[in-house]
C-alpha atoms as one frame of an Amber mdcrd trajectory, in Angstrom:
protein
   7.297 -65.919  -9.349   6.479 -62.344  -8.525   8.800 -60.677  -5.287   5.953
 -57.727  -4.150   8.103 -55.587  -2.456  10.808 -55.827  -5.207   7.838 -54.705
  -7.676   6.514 -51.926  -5.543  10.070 -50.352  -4.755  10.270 -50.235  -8.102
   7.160 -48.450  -8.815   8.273 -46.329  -5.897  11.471 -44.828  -7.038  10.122
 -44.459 -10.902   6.954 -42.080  -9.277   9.480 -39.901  -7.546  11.938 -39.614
 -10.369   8.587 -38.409 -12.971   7.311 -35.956  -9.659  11.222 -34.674  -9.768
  12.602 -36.425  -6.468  16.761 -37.367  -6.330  17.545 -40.614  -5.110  19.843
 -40.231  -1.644  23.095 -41.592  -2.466  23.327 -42.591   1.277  19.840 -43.988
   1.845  18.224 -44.641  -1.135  14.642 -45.275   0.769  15.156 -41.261   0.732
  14.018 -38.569  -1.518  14.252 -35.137  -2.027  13.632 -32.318  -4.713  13.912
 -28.380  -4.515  11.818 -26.847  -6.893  11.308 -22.443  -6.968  13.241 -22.540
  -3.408  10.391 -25.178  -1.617  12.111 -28.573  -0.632  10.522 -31.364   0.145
  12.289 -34.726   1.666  10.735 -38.233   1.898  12.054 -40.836   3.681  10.140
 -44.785   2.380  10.397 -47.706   5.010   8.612 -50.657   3.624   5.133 -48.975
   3.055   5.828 -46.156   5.537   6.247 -42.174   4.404   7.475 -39.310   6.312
   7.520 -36.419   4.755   9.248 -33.077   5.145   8.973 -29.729   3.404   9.412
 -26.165   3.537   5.956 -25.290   4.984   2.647 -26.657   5.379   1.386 -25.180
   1.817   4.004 -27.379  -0.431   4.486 -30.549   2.419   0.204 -30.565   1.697
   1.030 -30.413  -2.315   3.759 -32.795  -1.935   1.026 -35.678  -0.390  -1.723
 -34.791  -2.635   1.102 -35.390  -5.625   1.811 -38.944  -4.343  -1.922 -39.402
  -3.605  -3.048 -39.356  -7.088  -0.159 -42.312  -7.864  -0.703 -44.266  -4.475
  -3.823 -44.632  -1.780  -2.184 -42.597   1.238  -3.341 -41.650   4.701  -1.945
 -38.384   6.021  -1.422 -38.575   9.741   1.139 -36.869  11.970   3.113 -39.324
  13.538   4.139 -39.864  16.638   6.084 -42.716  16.140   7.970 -44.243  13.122
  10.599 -46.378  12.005  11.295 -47.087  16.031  11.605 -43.118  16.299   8.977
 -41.272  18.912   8.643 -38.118  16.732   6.844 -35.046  18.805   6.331 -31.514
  16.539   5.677 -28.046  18.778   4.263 -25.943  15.789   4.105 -22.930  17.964
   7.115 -23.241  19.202   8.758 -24.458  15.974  10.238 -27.292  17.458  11.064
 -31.107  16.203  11.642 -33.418  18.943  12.960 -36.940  17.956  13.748 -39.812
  20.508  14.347 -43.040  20.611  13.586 -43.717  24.214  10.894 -46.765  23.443
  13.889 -48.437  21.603  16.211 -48.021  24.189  13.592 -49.129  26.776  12.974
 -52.551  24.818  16.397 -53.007  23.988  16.843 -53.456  27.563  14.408 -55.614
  28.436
């Protein structure tokens, strides 16, 4: 008997470990690497990627990396993991609530 998700995890962590990534010790659905002083964080949920980096040049890089070893569709989010995430570029601001959650939860 196969277990998918067991299988792709699997797959999952060895890509990051041969593109450089660290394992969190905290969360291991995150990764991270610094490389030539560019980071770049990932956090997995299930099939689900957010990704973080040190500007738009290397977070680009970083998806095109795990596009050639998965089939990926860049969006921005707006929502994820039951997180409303909302990015000002031009004001360089990173707003993250959890307002929906709360709003269900007390329904």
């Amino acid at each position: 008997m196969t277990q998918g998700g067991h299988d792709f995890q699997k797959e999952l962590v060895g890509t990051y470990d041969g593109l450089g990534y660290y394992m969190s010790r905290a969360d291991p659905c995150i990764h991270s690497r610094g490389m030539n002083g560019v980071f770049d964080l990932n956090g997995t949920y299930t099939d689900d990627v957010l990704g973080a980096s040190t500007n738009d040049e290397t977070a680009e890089a970083a998806a095109d990396e795990l596009g050639k070893c998965f089939d990926i569709k860049k969006s921005k989010p707006s929502y994820i993991v039951g997180i409303g995430v909302n990015y000002d570029k031009e004001n360089g601001v990173l707003e993250l609530s959890q307002r929906t959650f709360f709003l269900n939860s007390l329904k």
